[in-house]
C-alpha positions as CSV (number, residue, x, y, z in Angstrom):
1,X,-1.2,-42.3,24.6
2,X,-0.4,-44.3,21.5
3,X,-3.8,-46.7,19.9
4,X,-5.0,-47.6,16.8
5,X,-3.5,-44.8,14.5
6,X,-3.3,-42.4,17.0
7,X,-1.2,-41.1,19.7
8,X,-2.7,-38.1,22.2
9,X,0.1,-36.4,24.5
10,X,-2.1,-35.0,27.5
11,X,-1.3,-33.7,30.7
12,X,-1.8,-36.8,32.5
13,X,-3.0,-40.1,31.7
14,X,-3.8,-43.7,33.8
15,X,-5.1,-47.2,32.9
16,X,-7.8,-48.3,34.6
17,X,-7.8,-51.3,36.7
18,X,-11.3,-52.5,37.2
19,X,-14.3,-52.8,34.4
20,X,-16.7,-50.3,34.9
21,X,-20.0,-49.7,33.1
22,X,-20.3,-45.5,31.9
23,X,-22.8,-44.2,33.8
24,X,-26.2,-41.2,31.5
25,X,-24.8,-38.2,31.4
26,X,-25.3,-36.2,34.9
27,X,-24.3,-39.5,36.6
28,X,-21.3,-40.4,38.2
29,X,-19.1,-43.6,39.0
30,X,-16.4,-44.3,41.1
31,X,-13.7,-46.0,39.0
32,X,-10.1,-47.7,40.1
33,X,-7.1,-46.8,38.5
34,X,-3.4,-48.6,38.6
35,X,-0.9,-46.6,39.9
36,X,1.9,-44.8,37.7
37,X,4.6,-47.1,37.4
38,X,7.3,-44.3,38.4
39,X,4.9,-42.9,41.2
40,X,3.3,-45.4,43.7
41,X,1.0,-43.7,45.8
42,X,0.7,-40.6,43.9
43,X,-2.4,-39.0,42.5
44,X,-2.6,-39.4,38.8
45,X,-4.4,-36.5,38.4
46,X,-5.8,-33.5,39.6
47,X,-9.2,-33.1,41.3
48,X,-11.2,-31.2,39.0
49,X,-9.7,-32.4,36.1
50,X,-11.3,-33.3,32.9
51,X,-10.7,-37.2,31.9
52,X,-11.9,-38.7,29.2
53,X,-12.8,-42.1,28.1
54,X,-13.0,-43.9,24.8
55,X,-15.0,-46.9,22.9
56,X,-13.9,-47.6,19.8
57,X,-15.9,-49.8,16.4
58,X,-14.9,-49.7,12.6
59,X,-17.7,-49.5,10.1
60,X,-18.0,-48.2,6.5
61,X,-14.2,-47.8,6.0
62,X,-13.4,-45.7,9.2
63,X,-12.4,-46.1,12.7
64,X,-14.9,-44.4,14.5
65,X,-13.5,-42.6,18.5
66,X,-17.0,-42.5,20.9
67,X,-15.3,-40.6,23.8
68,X,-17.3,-40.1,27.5
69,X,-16.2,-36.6,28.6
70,X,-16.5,-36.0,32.9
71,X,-14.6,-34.7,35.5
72,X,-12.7,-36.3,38.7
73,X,-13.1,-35.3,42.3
74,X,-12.8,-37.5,45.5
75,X,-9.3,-39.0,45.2
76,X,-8.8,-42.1,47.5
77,X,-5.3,-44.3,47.7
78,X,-5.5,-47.8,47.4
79,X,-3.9,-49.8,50.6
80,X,-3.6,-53.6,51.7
81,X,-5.1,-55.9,48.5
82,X,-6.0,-52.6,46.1
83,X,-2.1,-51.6,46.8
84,X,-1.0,-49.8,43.9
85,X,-4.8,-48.7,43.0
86,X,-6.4,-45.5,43.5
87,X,-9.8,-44.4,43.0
88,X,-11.8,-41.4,41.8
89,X,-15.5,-40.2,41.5
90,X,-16.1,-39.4,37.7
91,X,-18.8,-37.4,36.9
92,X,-20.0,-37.3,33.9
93,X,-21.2,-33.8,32.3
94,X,-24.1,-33.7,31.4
95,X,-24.1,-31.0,28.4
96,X,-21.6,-32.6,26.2
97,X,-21.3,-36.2,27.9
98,X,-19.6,-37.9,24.5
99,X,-20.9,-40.5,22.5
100,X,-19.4,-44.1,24.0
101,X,-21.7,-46.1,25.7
102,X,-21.3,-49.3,27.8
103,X,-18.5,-51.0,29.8
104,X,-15.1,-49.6,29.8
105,X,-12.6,-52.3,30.1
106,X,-9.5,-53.4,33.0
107,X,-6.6,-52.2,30.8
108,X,-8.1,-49.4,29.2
109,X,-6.8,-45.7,29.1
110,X,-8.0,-42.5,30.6
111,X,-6.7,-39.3,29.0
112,X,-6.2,-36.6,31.7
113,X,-7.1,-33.1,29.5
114,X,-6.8,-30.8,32.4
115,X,-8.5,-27.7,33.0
116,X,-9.8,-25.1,30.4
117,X,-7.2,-23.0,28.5
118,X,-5.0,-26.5,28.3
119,X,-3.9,-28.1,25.1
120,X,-2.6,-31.6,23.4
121,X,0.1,-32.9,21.0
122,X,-1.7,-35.3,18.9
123,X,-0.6,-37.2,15.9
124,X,-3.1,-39.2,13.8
125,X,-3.5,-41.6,10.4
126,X,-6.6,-42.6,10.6
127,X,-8.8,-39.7,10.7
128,X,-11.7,-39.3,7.9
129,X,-13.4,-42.2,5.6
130,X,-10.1,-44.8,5.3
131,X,-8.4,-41.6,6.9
132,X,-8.1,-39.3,4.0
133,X,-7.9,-36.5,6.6
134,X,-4.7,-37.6,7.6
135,X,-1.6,-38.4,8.4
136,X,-1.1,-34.5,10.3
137,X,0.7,-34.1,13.8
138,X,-0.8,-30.9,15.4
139,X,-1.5,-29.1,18.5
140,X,-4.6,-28.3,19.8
141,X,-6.1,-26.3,22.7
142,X,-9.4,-25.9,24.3
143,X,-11.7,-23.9,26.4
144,X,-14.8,-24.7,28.9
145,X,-15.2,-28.6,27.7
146,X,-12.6,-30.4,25.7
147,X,-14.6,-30.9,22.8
148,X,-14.3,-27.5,22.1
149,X,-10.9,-27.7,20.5
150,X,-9.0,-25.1,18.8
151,X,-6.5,-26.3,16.3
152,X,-3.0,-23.6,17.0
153,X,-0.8,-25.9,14.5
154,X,-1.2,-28.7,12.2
155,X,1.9,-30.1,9.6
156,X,0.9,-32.7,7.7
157,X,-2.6,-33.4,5.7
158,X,-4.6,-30.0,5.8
159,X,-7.9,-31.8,4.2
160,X,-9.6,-31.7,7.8
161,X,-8.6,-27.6,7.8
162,X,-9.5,-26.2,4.5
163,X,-11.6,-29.3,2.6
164,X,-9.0,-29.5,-0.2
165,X,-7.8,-33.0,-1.2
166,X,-4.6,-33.9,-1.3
167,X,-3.4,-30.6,0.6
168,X,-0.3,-30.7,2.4
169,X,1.4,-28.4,4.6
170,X,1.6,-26.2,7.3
171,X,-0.9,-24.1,9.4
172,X,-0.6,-21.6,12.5
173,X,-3.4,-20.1,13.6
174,X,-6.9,-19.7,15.7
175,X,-9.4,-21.1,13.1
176,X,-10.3,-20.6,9.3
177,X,-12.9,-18.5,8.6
178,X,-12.4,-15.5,6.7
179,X,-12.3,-13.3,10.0
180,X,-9.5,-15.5,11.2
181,X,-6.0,-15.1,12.0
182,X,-3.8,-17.9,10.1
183,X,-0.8,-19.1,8.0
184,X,-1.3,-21.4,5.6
185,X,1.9,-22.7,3.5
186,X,1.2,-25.5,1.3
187,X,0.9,-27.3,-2.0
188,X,-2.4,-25.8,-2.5
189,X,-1.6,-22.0,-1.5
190,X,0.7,-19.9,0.6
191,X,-1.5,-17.4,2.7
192,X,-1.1,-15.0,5.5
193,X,-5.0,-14.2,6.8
194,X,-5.3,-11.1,8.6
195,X,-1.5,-11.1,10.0
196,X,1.0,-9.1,9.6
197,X,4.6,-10.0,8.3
198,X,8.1,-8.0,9.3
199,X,12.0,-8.8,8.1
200,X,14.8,-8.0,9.3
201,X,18.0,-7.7,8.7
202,X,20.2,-7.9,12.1
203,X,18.3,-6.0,14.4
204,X,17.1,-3.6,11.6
205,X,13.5,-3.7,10.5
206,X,13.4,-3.6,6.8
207,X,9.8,-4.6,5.2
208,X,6.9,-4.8,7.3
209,X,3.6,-6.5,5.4
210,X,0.0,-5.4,7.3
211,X,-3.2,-6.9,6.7
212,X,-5.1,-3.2,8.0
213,X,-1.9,-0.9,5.9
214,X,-0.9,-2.7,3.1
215,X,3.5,-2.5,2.0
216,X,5.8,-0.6,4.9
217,X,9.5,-0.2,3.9
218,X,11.7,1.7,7.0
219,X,14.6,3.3,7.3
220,X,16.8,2.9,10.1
221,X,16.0,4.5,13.7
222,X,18.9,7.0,13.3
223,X,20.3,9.2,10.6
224,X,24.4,9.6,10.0
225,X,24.6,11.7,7.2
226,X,22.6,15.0,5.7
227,X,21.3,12.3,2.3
228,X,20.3,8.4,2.4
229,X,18.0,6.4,0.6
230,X,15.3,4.2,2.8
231,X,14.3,1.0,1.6
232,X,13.5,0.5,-2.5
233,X,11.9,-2.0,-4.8
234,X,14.4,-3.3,-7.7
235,X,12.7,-4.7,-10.9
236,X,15.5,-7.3,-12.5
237,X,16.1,-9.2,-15.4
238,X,16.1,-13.1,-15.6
239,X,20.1,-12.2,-15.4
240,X,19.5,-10.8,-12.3
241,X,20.7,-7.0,-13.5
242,X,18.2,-4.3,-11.7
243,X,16.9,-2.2,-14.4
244,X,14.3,0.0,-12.1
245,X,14.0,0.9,-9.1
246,X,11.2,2.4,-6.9
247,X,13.2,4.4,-3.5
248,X,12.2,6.2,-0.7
249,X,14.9,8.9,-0.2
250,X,15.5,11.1,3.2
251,X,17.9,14.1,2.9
252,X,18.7,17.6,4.6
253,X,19.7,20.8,3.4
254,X,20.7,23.1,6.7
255,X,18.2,22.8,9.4
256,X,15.0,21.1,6.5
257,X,14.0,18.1,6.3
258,X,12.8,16.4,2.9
259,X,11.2,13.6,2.0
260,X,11.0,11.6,-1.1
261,X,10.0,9.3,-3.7
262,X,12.7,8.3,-6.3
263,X,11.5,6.3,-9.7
264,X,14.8,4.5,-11.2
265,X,15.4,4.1,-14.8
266,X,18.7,2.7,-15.8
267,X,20.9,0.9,-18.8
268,X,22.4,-2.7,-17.4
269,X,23.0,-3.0,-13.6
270,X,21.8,-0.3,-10.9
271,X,24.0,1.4,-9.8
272,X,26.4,0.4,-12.6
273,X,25.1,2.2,-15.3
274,X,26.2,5.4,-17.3
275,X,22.8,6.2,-18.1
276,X,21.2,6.1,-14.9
277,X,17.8,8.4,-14.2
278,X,15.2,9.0,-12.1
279,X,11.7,10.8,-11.9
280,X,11.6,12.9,-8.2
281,X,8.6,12.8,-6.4
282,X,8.7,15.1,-3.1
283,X,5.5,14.8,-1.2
284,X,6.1,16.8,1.7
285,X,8.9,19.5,3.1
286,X,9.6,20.4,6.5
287,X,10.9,24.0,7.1
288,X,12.9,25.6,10.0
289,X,10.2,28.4,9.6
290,X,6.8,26.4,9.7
291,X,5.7,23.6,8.0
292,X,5.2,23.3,3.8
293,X,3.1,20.9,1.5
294,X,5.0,20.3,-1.8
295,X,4.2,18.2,-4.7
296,X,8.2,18.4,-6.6
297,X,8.5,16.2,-9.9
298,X,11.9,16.0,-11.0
299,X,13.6,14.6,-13.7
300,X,17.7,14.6,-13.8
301,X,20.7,12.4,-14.6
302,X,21.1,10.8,-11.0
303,X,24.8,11.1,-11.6
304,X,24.5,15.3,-10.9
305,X,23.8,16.1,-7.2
306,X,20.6,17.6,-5.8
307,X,21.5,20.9,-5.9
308,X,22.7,20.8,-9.4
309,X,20.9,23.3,-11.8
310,X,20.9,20.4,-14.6
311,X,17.2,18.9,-14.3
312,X,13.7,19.6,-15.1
313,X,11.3,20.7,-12.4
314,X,7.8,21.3,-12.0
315,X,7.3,22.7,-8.2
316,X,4.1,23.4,-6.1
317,X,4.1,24.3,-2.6
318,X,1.7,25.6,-0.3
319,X,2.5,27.4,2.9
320,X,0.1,29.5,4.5
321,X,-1.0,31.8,2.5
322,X,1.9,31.5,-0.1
323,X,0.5,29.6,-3.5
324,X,3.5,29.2,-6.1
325,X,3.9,26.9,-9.1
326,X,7.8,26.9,-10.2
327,X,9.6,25.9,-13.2
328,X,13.0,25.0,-13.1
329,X,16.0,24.3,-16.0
330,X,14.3,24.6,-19.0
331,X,11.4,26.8,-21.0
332,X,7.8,25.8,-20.7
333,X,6.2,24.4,-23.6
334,X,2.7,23.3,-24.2
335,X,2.3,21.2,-27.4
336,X,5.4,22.4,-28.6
337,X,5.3,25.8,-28.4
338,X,7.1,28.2,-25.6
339,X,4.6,29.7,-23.1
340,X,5.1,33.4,-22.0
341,X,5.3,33.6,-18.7
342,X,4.5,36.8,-16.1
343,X,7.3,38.7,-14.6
344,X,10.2,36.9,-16.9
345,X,12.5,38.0,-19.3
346,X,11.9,36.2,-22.3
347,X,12.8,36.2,-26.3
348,X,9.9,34.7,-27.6
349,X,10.2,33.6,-31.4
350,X,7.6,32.3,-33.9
351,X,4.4,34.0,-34.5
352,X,1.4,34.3,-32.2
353,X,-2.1,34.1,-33.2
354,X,-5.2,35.2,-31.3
355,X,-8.2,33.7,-32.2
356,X,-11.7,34.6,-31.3
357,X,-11.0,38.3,-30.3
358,X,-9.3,38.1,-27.2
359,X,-9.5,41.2,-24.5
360,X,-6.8,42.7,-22.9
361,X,-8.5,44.1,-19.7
362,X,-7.7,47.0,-17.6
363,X,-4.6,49.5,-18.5
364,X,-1.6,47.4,-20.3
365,X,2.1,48.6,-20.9
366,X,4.7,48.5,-23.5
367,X,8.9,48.7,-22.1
368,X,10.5,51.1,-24.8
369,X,13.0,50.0,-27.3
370,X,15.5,52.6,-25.7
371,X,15.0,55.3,-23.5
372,X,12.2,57.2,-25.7
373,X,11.4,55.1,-28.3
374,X,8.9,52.1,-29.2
375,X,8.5,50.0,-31.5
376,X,5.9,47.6,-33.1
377,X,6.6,45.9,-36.3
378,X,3.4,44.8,-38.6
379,X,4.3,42.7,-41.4
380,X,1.6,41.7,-44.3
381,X,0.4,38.4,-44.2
382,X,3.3,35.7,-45.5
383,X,6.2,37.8,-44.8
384,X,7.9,41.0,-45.8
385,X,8.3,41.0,-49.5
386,X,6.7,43.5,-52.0
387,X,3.5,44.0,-50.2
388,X,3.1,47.1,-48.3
389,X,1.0,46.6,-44.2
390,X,-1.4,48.8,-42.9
391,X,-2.3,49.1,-39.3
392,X,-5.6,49.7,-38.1
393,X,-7.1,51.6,-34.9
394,X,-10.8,51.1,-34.7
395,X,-12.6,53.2,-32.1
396,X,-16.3,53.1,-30.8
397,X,-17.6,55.8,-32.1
398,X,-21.2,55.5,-29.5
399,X,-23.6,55.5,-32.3
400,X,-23.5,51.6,-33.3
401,X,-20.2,51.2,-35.1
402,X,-16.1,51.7,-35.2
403,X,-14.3,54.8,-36.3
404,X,-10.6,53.4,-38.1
405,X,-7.8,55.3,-38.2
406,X,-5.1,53.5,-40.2
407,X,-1.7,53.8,-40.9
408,X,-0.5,52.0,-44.2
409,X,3.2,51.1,-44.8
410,X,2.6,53.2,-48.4
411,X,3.0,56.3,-46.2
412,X,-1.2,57.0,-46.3
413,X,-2.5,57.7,-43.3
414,X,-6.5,57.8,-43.1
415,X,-9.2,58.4,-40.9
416,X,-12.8,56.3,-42.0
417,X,-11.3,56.2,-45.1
418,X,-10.9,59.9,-45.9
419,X,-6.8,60.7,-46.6
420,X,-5.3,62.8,-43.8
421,X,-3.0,65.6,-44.6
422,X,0.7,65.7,-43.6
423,X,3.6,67.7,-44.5
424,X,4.9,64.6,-46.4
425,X,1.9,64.7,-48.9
426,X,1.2,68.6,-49.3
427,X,1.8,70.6,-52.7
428,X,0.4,70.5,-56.0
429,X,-0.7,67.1,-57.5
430,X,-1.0,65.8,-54.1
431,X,-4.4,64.7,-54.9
432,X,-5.7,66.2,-51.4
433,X,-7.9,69.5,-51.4
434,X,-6.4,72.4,-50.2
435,X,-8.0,74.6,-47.9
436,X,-9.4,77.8,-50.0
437,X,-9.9,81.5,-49.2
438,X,-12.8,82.9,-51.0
439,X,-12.8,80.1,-53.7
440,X,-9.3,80.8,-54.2
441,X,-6.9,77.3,-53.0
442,X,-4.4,78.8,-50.4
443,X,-1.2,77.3,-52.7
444,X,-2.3,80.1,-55.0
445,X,-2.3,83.1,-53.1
């Protein structure tokens, strides 16, 4: 029904035919209604039916809607001079009876709002103080007594959702509280409240956005080749060239599965670019014999395939029992310098330092130079010039102190400090004591 500023689309309505006064709440009338001008002789509306009735008065700027909520029962067809009449018993309800009072007059409208779980199409301009609620269409549905309305969509003026002047829009949803399921699009905000949001692409789901799981990206349903990439995140210029990109990568290798994370660098356009590379993140493998947790960070030139040797890799992977941290395409460095490693061939150059008397526990092993000799080189402090080295073996000797036997690169070798003899320092002059034989030195006799 269409009056002043508004317009209701109901399930049913009728204009009453005789004046009739409203009867307290808890009371009921019998009131006469015309006839449907398409349908003579047919029940306007159903019995049980909720109909209301409104008074309406203007005062302080608004138009203000007194409605008289009841139901119908008893229908009863007019005949000989009420031809084209009906009547019905209203009743009106007693918890929530409405607010008009008085006489409703010959003429006036009844709006037919069904039965709980029913709805209406409304349109409106004068709702609010000099309706600044309005102008909105929406539809609305209710449950138990009509006054309990639930707005399911409203386009127009959103001031009457959300409070916010001058808002205009659209909203879906079953109310607006912060438990609430709604979207909001408008000149205020654009908000989805505890839904979710999917797109597609044909009748492949690409992004899915949750309210409970946050960002989604899929891949398709079915896999056609042993590598593809799943869904990515571009980062562009104001050109529009894609300079990074964040990708979800799914590939094979014989009867594994892998699955990854791919961070994009490149120079101009994606895909385009000669200098194109990526960081590798695999999170997770899945082998033919039993299942393994990796964390894989890769860095390569995404123009060399997976398998290719040219990259840097960090590895670890747990798998049962197995532990192992890998290194692969290049040495291991920390600050700079290389860092032996266990159980691998390696030229190490520079010098090493030990500081603060580091133990080497347990038994420890040299490899010979060649099948019977080793070697270990002691050069003096600051290089190999004039200066002469001396190597020192100190020895607990039990008592409270070290025993030193050292071996100097002056061909002097000593033991705590006294000179031992060798064949290479023997004979007169030598500076040593020889051994004697009744006071007599043996180089005499």
């Amino acid at each position: 029904t269409a009056l002043a500023g508004g317009q209701i689309v109901s399930k049913s309505v009728a204009v009453v035919a005789e004046t009739f006064t409203l009867p307290a709440g808890g009371g009921a009338v019998t009131v006469r209604f015309k006839d449907l001008p398409s349908a003579p002789n047919m029940a306007v509306f159903q019995s049980g039916d909720w109909v209301a009735f409104r008074s309406f008065s203007r005062a302080g700027g608004s138009l203000t809607v007194g409605w008289a909520w009841g139901q119908v029962t008893s229908y009863a067809d007019g005949t000989g001079g009420n031809e084209g009449t009906q009547t019905w018993t209203w009743t009106r309800n007693a918890g929530t009876p409405g607010a008009a009072t008085g006489t409703i007059a010959a003429e006036s409208l009844a709006l037919d709002f069904g039965v709980s779980g029913n709805g209406y199409y409304e349109v409106n301009s004068i709702d609010g103080a000099y309706g600044q609620n309005s102008p909105y269409w929406r539809i609305v549905t209710w449950a138990n007594h009509p006054a309990t309305q639930t707005v399911r969509v409203q386009g127009g003026n959103l001031r009457g959702l959300f409070g916010q002047a001058n808002e205009y829009g659209f909203y879906a949803g079953d109310g607006t509280t912060t438990s609430s399921k709604y979207l909001r699009l408008s000149t205020a905000t654009n908000e989805f409240r505890n839904l979710d949001a999917e797109w597609y692409s044909g009748g492949e789901r690409y992004l899915r956005l949750s309210a409970a799981s946050g960002i989604s990206l899929y891949h398709p349903d079915y896999d056609t080749s042993d590598y593809y990439s799943l869904r990515s995140v571009g980062f562009r210029t104001a050109a529009g060239y894609e300079f990074a990109r964040v990708k979800g990568n799914y590939y094979t290798s014989g009867a594994d599965s892998y699955f990854t994370l791919a961070l994009h660098a490149m120079e101009g356009n994606y895909g385009n670019s000669p200098n194109h590379y990526k960081v590798w993140i695999q999170a997770a493998t899945e082998k033919t014999g039993g299942k393994q947790a990796v964390v894989l960070l890769r860095a390569k030139d995404d123009a060399t395939s997976e398998a290719s040797t040219d990259k840097a890799e960090i590895k670890l992977t747990y798998s049962g029992s197995t532990r192992t941290i890998e290194m692969v395409g290049s040495a291991l460095t920390f600050n700079g310098y290389s860092v032996a490693l266990r159980d691998a061939d390696q030229t190490i150059s520079g010098e090493w330092t030990f500081i603060g008397n580091p133990t080497l526990g347990n038994h420890y092993y040299h490899r010979m130079y060649s099948t019977n000799d080793l070697y270990t080189h002691f050069y003096p402090n600051g290089g190999n010039g004039a200066n002469f080295s001396r190597a020192n073996l100190r020895v607990w000797n039990g008592a409270g102190s070290f025993r030193t036997l050292a071996i100097g690169g002056n061909g002097i070798l000593t033991w705590d400090g006294a000179t031992v003899w060798t064949s290479g320092n023997d004979g007169h002059n030598s500076g040593l004591d020889a051994d004697t034989i009744d006071t007599v030195q043996l180089e005499r006799i």
